[in-house]
TORPA-4810 file (N, C-alpha, C, O; in nm, 3 decimals):
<nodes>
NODE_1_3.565_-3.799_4.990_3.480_-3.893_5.062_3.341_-3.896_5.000_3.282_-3.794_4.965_X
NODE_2_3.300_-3.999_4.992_3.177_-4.040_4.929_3.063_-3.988_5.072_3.096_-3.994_5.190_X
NODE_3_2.911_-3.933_5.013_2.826_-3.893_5.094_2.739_-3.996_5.143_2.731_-4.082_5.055_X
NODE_4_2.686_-4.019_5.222_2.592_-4.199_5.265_2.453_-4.112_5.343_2.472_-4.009_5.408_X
NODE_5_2.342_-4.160_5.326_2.210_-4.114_5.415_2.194_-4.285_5.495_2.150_-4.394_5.459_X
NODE_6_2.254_-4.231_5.616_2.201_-4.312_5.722_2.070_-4.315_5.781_2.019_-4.213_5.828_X
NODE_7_2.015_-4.422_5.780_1.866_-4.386_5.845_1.862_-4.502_5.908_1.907_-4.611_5.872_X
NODE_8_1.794_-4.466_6.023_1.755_-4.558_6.169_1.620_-4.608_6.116_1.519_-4.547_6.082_X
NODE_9_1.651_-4.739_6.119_1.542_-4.836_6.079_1.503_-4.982_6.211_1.451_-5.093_6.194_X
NODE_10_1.548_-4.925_6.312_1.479_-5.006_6.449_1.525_-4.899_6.579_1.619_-4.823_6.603_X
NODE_11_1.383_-4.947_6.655_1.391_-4.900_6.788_1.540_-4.932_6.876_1.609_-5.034_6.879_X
NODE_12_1.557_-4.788_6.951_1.671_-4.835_7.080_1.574_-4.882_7.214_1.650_-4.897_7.310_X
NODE_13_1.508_-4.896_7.232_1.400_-4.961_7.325_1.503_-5.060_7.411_1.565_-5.137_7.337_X
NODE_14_1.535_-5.074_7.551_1.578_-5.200_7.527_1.745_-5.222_7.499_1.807_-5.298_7.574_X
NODE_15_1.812_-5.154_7.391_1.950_-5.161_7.374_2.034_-5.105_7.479_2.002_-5.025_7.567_X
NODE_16_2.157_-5.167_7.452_2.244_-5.101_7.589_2.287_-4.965_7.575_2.286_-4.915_7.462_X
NODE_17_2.325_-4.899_7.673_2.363_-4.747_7.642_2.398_-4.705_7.594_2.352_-4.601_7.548_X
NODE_18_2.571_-4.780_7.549_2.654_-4.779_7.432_2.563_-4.777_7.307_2.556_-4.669_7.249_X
NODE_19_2.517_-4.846_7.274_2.433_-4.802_7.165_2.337_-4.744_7.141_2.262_-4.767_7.046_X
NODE_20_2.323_-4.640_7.243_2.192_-4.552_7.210_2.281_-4.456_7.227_2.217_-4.358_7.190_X
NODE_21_2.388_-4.418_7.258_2.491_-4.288_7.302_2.550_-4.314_7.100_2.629_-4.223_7.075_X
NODE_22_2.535_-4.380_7.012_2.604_-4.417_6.925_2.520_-4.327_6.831_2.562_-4.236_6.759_X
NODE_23_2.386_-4.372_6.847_2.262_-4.353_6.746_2.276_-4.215_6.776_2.300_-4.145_6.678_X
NODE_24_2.263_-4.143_6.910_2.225_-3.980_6.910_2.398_-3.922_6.842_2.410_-3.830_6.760_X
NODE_25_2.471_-3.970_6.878_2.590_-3.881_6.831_2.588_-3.931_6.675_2.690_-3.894_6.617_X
NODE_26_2.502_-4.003_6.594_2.519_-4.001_6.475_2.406_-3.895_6.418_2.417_-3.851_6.303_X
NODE_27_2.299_-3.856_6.502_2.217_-3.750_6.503_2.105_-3.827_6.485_2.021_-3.753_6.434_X
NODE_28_2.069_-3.917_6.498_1.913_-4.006_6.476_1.905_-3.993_6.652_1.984_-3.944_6.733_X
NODE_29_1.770_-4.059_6.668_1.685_-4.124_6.802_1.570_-4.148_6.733_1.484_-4.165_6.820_X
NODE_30_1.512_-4.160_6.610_1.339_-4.225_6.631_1.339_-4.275_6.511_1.428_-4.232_6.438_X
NODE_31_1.251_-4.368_6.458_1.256_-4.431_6.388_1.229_-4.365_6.227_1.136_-4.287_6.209_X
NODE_32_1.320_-4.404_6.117_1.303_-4.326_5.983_1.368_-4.223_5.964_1.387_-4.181_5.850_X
NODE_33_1.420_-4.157_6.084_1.474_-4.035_6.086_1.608_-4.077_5.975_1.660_-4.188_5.968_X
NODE_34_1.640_-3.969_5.904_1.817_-4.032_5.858_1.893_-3.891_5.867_1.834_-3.786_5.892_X
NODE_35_2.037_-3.904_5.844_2.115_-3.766_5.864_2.216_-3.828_5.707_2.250_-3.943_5.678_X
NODE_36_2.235_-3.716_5.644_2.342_-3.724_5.505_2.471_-3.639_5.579_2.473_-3.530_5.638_X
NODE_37_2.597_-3.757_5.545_2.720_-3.712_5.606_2.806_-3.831_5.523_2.769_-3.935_5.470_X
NODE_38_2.946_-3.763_5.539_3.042_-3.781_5.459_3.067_-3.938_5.522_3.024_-3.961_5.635_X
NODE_39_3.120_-4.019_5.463_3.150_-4.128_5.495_3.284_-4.168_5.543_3.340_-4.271_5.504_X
NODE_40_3.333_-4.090_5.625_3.501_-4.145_5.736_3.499_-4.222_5.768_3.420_-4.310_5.732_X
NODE_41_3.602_-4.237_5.870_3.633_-4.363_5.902_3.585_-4.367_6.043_3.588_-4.464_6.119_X
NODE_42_3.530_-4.224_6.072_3.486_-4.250_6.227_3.346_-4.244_6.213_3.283_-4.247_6.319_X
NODE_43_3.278_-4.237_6.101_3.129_-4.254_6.079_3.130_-4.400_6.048_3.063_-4.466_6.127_X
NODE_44_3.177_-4.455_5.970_3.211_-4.612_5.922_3.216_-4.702_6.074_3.125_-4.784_6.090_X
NODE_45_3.309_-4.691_6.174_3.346_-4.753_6.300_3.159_-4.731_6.345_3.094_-4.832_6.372_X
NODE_46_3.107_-4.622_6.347_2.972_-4.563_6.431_2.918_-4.676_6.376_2.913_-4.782_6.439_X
NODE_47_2.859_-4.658_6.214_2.808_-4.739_6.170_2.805_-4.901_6.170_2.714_-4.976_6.132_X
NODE_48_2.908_-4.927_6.215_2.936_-5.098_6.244_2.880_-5.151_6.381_2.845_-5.269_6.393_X
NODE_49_2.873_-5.043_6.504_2.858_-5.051_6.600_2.734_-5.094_6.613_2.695_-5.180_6.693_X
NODE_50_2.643_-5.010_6.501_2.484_-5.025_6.554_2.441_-5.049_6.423_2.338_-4.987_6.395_X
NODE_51_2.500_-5.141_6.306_2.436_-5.190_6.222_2.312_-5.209_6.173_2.248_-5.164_6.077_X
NODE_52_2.280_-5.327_6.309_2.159_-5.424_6.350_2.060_-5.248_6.316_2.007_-5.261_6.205_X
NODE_53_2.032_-5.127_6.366_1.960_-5.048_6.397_1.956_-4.965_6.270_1.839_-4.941_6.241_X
NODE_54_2.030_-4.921_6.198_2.007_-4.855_6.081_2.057_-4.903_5.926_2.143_-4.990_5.910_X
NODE_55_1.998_-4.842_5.827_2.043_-4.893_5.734_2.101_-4.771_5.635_2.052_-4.658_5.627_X
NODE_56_2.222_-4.822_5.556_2.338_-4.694_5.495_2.288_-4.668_5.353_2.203_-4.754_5.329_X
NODE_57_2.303_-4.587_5.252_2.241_-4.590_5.152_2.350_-4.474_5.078_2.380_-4.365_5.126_X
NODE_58_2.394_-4.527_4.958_2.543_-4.409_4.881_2.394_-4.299_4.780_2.290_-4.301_4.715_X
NODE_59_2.526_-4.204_4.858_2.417_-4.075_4.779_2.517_-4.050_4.625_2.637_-4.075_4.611_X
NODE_60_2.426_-3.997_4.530_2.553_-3.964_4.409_2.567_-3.829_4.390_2.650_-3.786_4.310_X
</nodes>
């Protein structure tokens, strides 16, 4: 599996629960923060969920 640095690039201010329960179990809550993790298929599903809020980036 390829490695990805997710980083939260907008506020949950405002968003519905579901997607703030998305952002902390991906390990972010504040803005800039990012977490490096393997890229599955259950990080991939996370990531689709809350798009709009962070942005993915391939590590080499």
């Amino acid at each position: 599996m390829a490695k990805v640095r997710i980083t939260q690039t907008r506020s949950t201010i405002k968003r519905p629960d579901r997607q703030l329960r998305t952002i902390k179990a991906l390990g972010l809550g504040r803005l800039n923060k990012f977490v490096e993790v393997e890229y599955t298929p259950q990080i991939q599903g996370m990531v689709r969920k809350v798009n709009h809020l962070v942005s993915v980036t391939e590590i080499k």
